[in-house]
C-alpha positions in Angstrom: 217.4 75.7 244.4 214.3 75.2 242.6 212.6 78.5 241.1 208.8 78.6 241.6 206.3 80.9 240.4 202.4 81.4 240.5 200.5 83.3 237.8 197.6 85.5 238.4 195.3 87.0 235.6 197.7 89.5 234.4 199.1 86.5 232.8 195.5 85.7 231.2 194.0 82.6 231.3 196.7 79.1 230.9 193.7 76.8 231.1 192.0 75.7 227.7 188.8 73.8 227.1 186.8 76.1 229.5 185.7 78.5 226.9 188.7 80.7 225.6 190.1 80.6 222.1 192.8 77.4 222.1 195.3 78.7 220.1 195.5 82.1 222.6 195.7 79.9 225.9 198.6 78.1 224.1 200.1 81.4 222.7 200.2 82.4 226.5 201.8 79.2 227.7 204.2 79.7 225.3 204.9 83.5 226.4 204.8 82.0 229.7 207.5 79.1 228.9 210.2 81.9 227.5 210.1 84.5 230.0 211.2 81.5 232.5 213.7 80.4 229.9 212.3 76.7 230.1 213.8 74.3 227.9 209.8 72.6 228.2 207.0 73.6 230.5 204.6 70.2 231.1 200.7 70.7 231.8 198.3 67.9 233.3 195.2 66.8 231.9 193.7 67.4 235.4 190.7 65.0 237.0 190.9 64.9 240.6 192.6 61.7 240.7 195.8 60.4 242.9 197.4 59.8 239.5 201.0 60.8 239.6 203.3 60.5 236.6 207.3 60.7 236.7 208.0 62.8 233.9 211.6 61.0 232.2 211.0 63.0 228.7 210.2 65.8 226.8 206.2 66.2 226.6 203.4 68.8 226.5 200.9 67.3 228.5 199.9 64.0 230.9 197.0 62.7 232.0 197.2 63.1 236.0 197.3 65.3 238.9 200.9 65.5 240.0 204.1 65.6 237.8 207.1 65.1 239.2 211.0 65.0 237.8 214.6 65.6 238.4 215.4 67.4 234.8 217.1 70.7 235.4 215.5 73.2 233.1 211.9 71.2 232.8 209.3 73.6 234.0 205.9 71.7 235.5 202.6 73.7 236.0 199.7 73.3 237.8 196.2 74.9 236.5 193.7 76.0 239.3 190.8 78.1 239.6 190.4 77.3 243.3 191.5 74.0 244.2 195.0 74.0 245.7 198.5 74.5 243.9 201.0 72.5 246.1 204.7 73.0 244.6 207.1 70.9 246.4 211.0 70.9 246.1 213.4 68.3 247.5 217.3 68.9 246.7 217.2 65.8 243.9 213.2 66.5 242.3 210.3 68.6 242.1 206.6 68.1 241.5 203.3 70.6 240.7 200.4 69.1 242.6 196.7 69.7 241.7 194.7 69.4 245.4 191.4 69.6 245.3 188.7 68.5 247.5 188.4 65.0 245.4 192.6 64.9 245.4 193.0 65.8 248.9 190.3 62.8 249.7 192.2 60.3 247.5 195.3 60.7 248.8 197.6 63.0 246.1 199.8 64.5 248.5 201.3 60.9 249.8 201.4 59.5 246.1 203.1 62.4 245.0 206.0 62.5 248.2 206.1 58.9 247.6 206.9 59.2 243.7 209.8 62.0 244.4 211.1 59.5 246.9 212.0 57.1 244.4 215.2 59.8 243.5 217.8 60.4 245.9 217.5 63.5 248.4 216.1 65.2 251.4 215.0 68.8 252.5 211.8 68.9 251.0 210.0 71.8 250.8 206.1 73.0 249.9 204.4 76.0 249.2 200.6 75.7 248.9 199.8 78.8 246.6 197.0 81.5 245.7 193.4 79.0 246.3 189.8 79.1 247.9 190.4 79.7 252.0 188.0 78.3 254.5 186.0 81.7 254.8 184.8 81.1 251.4 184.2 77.1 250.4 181.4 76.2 252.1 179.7 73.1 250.7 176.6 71.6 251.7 175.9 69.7 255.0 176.5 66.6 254.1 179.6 67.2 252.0 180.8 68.7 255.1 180.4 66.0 257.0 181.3 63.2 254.7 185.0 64.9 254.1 185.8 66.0 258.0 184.6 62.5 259.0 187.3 60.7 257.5 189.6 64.3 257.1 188.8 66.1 260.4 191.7 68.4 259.7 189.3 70.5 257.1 186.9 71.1 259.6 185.6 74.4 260.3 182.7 74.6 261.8 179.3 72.4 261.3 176.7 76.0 261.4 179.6 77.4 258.7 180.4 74.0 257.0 183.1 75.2 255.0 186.2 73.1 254.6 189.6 74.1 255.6 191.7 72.5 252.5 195.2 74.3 253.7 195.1 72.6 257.2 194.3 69.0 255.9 197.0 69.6 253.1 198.8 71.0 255.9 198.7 68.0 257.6 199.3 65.6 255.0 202.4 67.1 254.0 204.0 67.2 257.6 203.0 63.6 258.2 205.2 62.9 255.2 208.0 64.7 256.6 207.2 67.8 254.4 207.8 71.7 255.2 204.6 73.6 254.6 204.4 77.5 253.6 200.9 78.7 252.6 200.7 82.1 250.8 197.6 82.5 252.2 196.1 84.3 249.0 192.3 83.4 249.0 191.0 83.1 244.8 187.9 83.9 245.4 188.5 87.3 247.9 191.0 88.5 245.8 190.0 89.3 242.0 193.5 89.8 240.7 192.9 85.6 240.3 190.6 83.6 239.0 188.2 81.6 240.9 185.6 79.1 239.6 183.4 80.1 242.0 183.4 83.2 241.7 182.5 82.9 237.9 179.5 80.9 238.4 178.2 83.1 240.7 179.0 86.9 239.1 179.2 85.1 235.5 181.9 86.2 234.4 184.5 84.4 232.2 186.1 81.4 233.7 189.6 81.4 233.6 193.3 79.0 235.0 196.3 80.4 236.5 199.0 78.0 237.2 201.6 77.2 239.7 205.4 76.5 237.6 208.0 74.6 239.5 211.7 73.9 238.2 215.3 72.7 239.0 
C-alpha cells in the first residue's frame, strides 16, 4: 500500500525560488525526507506542462509536471499553492501530479495514467489534495468561457465564472478508469495552507506545501 501525505505550513514553505532563503526550503525538504524515512524524495521543476517523466533513478529534481515510478522507498512530491495535488496509486506504481488550470487543459491527468500504465497492475487509486475550490477561483469572463467551452466539467456558473478544477479532474480521472477521493480542503479558505492567491491579495509571504507519494 502506498503511504501518502500532504504538508500544510506547519511544515514551512518546500517551494524555493519564490522568495525564501534556498538553503532553509532545502533544510526543510530534507527534515521532510527523514521523518518519512525516504531513501530519496524527487521534486519537479513545475510549468504547467503535460510533461511526465518515469523516474528509473536516484535524482533530486525533473523538469515536468508528473513523476511517476515503481521504486519502493522513492518518495515523489508535488508543490502547490493552489493548483491541484493529484496522488495516484496503482498496486505496481505511483505518481505526484501538478494540476493546474494550464495542466488540466493540456491533458496531464491522461499522460500521467498513461505513463503508469506502461508497468504491470490495476486498482488505481487518486486523492486530489488540500487546493483552490470553485467558491474561490474565479477568473475573468473570457477565461471562463474559453476553459468550460472545451472542459465543461469546470463550469460553475457564467454570473460567478469560477471554475470547478475537482470536477473536471474528477472527470478525467474516471474516464481513465481512475478512483477519485477529494479532501475537499479549499487553500485559499483555510489559512493553515498556503495559497498564491491569497498572498497577492493580503501580501503576505508566498509559500509551497507539497503532496509526497510512495511504495
Amino acid at each position: 500500500m502506498a503511504g501518502v501525505l500532504f504538508t500544510s505550513s506547519a511544515w514551512g514553505n518546500l517551494g524555493l525560488n519564490i522568495g525564501d532563503d534556498a538553503d532553509s526550503v532545502l533544510n526543510r525538504r530534507r527534515d521532510l525526507q527523514r521523518s518519512l524515512s525516504l531513501s530519496s524524495l524527487i521534486y519537479m521543476e513545475q510549468t504547467h506542462s503535460n510533461v511526465v517523466s518515469i523516474v528509473e533513478e536516484d535524482v533530486e529534481i525533473v523538469k515536468a509536471d508528473a513523476i511517476v515510478t515503481s521504486h519502493k522507498n522513492v518518495g515523489l512530491a508535488v508543490l502547490v499553492g493552489d493548483c491541484v495535488p493529484i496522488l495516484i496509486r496503482s498496486s505496481h506504481a505511483v505518481a505526484a501530479v501538478h494540476a493546474g488550470r494550464k495542466g488540466m487543459m493540456n491533458g496531464i491527468v491522461k499522460e500521467t495514467v498513461m505513463a503508469m500504465r506502461t508497468y504491470p497492475g490495476d486498482n488505481f487509486e487518486a486523492i486530489m489534495g488540500p487546493s483552490i475550490c470553485s467558491d474561490c477561483y474565479e477568473v475573468s469572463p473570457e477565461m471562463y468561457g474559453e476553459v468550460t467551452a472545451g472542459f465543461p466539467n469546470s463550469a460553475t456558473t457564467i454570473q460567478k465564472h469560477a471554475l470547478d478544477m475537482h470536477s473536471e479532474l474528477a472527470e478525467q480521472l474516471t474516464a481513465e478508469g481512475v478512483e477519485v477521493l477529494n479532501l475537499g480542503i479549499c487553500t485559499h479558505e483555510y489559512p493553515e495552507y498556503y495559497s498564491h492567491r491569497r498572498s497577492q491579495k493580503s501580501g503576505t509571504p508566498e509559500g509551497r506545501q507539497v503532496g509526497v507519494i510512495w511504495l
